[in-house]
C-alpha positions as CSV (number, residue, x, y, z in Angstrom):
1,X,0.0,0.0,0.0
2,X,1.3,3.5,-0.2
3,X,3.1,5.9,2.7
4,X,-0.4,6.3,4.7
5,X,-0.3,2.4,5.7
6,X,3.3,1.8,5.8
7,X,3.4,-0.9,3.4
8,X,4.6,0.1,-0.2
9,X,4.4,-2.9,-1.8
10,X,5.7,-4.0,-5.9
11,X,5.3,-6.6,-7.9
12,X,7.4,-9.8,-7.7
13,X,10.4,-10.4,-10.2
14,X,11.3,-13.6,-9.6
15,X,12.6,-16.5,-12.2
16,X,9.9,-17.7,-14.7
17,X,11.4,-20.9,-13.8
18,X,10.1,-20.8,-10.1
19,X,7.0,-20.8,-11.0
20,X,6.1,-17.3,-9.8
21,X,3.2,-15.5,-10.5
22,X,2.7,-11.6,-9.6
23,X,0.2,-11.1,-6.8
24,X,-3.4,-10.3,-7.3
25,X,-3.0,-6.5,-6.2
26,X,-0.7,-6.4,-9.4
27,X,-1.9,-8.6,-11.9
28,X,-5.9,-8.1,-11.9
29,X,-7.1,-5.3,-13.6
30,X,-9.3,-3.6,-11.3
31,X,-6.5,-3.5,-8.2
32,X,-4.0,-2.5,-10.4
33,X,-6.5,0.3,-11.9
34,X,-6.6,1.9,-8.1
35,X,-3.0,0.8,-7.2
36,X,-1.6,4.1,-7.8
37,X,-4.6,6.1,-5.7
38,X,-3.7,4.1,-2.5
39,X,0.0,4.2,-2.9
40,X,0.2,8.0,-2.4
41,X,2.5,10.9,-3.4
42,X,5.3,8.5,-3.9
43,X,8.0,11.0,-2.1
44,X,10.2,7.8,-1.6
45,X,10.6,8.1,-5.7
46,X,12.5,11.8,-5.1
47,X,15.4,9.2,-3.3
48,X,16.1,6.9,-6.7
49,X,15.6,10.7,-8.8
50,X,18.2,12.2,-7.0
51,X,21.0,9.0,-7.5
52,X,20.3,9.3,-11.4
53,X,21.8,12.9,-11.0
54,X,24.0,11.8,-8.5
55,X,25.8,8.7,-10.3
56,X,25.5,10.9,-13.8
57,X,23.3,7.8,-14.8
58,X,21.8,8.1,-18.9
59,X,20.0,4.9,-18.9
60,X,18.1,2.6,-16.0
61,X,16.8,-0.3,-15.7
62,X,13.8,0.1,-13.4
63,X,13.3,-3.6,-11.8
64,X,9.7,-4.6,-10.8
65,X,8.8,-1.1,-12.6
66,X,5.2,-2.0,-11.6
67,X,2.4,1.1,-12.6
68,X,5.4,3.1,-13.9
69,X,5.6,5.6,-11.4
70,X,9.6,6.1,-11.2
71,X,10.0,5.0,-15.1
72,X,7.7,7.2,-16.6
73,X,9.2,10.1,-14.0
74,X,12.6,9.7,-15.5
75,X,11.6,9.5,-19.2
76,X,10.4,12.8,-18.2
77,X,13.5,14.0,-17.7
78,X,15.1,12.3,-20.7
79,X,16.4,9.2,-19.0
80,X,16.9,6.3,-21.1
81,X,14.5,3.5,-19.5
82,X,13.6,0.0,-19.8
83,X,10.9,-1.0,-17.0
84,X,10.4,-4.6,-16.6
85,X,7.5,-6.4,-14.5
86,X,5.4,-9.6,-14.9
87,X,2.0,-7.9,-14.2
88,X,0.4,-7.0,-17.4
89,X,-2.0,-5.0,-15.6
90,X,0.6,-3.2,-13.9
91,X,2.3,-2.6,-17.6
92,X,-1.3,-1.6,-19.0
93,X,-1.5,1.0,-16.0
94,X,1.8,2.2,-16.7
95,X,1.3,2.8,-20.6
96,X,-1.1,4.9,-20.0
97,X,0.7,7.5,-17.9
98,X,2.8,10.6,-19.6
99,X,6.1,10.1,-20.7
100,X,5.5,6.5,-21.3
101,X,5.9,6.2,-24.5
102,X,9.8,7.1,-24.0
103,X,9.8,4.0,-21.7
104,X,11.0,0.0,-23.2
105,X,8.7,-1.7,-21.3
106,X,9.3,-5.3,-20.7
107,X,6.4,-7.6,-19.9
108,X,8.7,-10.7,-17.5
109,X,11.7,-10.4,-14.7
110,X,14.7,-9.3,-14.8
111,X,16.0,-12.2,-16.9
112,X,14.1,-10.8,-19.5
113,X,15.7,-7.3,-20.0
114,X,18.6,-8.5,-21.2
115,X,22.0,-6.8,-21.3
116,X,21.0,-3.4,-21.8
117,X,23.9,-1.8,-20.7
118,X,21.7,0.1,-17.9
119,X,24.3,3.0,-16.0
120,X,22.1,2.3,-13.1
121,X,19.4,-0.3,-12.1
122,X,16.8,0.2,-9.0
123,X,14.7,-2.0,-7.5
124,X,11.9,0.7,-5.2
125,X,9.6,-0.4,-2.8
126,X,9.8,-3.8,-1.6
127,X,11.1,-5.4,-4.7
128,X,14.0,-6.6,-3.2
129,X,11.8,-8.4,-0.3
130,X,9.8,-10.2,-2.6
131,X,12.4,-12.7,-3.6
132,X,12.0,-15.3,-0.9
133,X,14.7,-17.9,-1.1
134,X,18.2,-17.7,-1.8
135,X,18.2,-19.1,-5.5
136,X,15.8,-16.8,-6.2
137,X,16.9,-13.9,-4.9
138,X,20.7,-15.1,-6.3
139,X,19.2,-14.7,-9.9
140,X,17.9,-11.6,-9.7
141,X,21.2,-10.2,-8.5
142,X,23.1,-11.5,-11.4
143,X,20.2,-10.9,-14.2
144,X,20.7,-7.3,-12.6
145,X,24.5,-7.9,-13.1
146,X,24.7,-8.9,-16.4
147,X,22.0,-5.6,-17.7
148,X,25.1,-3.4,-16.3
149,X,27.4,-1.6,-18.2
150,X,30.8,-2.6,-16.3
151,X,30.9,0.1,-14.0
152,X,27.7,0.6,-13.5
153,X,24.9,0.5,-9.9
154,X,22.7,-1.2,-8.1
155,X,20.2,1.0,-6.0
156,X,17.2,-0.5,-3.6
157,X,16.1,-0.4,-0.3
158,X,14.9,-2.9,2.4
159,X,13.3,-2.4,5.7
160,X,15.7,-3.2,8.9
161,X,13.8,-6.0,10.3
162,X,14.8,-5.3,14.1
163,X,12.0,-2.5,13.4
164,X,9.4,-5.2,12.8
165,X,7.4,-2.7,10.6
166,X,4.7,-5.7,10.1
167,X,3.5,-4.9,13.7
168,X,1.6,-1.6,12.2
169,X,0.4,-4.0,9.2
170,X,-3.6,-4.0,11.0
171,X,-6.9,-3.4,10.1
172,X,-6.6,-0.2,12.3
173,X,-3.6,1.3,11.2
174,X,-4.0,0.5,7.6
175,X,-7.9,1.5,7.0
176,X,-8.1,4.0,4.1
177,X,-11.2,5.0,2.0
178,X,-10.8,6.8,-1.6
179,X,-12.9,8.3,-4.0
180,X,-10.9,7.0,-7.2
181,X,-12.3,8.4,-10.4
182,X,-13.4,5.7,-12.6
183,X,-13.9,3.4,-9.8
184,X,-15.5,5.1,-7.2
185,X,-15.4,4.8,-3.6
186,X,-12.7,2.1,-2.3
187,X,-11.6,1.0,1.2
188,X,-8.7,-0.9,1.5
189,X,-6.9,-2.4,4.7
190,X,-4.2,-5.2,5.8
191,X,-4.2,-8.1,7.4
192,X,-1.1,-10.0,9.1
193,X,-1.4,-13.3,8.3
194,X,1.7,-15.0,9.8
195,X,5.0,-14.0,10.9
196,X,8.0,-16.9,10.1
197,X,11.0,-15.2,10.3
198,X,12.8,-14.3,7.9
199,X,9.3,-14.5,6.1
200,X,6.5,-12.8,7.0
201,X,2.9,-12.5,5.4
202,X,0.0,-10.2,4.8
203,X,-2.8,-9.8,2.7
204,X,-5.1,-6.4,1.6
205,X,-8.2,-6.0,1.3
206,X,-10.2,-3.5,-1.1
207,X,-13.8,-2.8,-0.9
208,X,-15.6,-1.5,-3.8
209,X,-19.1,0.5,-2.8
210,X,-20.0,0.5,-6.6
211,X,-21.1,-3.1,-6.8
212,X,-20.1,-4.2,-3.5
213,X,-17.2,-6.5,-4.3
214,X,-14.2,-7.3,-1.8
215,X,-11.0,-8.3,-3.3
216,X,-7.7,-9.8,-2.0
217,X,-4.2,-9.8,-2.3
218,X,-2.3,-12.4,-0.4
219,X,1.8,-11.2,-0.4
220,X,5.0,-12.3,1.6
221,X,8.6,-10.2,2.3
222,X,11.3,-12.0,2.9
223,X,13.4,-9.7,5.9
224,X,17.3,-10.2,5.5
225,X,19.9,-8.6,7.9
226,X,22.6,-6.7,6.5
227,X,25.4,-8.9,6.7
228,X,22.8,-11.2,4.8
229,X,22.7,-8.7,1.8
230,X,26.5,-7.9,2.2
231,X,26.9,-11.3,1.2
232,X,24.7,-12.0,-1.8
233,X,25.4,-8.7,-3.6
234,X,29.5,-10.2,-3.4
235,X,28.5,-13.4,-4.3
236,X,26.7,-11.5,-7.2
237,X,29.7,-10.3,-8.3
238,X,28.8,-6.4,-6.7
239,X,30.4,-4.2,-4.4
240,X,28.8,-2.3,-1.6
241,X,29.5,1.1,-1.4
242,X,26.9,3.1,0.5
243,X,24.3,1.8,2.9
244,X,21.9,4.9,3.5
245,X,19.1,6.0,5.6
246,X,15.5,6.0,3.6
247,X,14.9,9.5,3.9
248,X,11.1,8.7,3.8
249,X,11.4,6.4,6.8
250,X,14.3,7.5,8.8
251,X,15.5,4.8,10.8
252,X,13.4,2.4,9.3
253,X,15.0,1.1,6.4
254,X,18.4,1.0,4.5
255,X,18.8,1.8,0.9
256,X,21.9,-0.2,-0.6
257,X,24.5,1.6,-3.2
258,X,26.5,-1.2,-5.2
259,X,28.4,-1.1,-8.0
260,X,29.6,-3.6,-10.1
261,X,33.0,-3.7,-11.1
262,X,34.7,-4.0,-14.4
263,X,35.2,-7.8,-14.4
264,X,34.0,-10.2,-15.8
265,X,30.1,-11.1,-14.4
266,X,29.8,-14.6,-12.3
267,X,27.9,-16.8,-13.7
């Protein structure tokens, strides 16, 4: 959901192979049609907007692009981007929006983009929660890898699970009710479903007055320490060089600055 609930979540990118499929609130039509209403102003977007200027960054791969929000934002600004996500629905959101028709978007994972020579490659949200085991989550790193120009970055940020931010994920601290136009008055809320750590589980709810349906999104994030992510991005073949503060959430999350060296790309 967006800043009002505390739960800002994107569309999964894992492996075709796995046999994943994008959640509900991403890949029907009618929750990805309101998706962008309930997920706010999007000031976390100013962070990833403000490393394109930083790292000089031309072209970017925008990971689990979802509705578009950040790709269509930089296309805007004359950034190169390719925006990749397995929700159609998403995609069809997203095509709609202005400056989307400077965008390449790719309808699959990050497998799928290809070596596109990206300066700089983000994954916002919780993209880089969504890949819950170790293979998976291992491929999406060196997919990212391989779409790099030698040289180029890795940017994304993940919540610091010692702040158990699931805690707040309740009916009472997530109720919101829109008036979004074309669909009319929606209330959505979240459930916690189960916590398993490193995993834990959730699933919204949205409330349609105009016919009275309810639909549901079941989702799960994976919560990895630091030391955890130290590890994968080197065994991806990328170095860390920034760990910063989410200047949306101070204190509750750490956005990760890698880079991946000229050398050859593990396997």
């Amino acid at each position: 959901m967006g800043p009002a609930t505390g739960i800002r979540a994107r569309s999964p990118t894992r492996p075709v192979e796995d046999g994943a499929v994008p959640d509900p609130i991403f890949a029907e039509p009618r929750l990805a049609a309101v998706y962008d209403a309930f997920d706010g102003e999007r000031a976390d977007l100013d962070l990833y907007v403000g490393l394109v200027d930083e790292l000089d960054a031309r072209t970017v791969l925008d990971v689990g692009c979802g509705t578009g929000s950040l790709a269509c934002r930089l296309a805007q600004l004359g950034i190169a981007v390719v925006g990749v996500d397995p929700a159609a629905a998403s995609l069809d959101v997203a095509r709609g929006k202005p400056g989307a028709d400077r965008v390449r978007w790719v309808l699959g994972t990050a497998v799928d983009a290809g070596a596109v020579g990206a300066d700089l490659a983000v994954m916002t949200g919780n993209v880089a929660q969504v890949f819950l085991g170790d293979d998976d989550w291992r491929q999406v790193l060196v997919a990212i890898r391989a779409a790099l120009r030698p040289g180029g970055w890795l940017a994304f940020e993940t919540r610091d699970p010692a702040r158990r931010a699931w805690e707040r994920w309740t009916p009472t601290g997530t109720r919101r009710t829109l008036d979004v136009p074309a669909a009319g008055r929606v209330t959505a809320w979240t459930d916690l479903v189960s916590e398993d750590l490193p995993l834990v589980s959730f699933r919204h709810h949205w409330a349609f007055d105009a016919d009275g349906a309810e639909l549901t999104s079941d989702s799960t994030l994976r919560f990895r320490s630091q030391d955890e992510i130290r590890s994968s991005l080197a065994d991806a073949g990328f170095e860390v060089a920034d760990i910063r503060d989410a200047p949306d959430r101070p204190g509750l999350e750490w956005v990760f600055l890698a880079s991946a060296p000229d050398r050859e790309a593990p396997a």
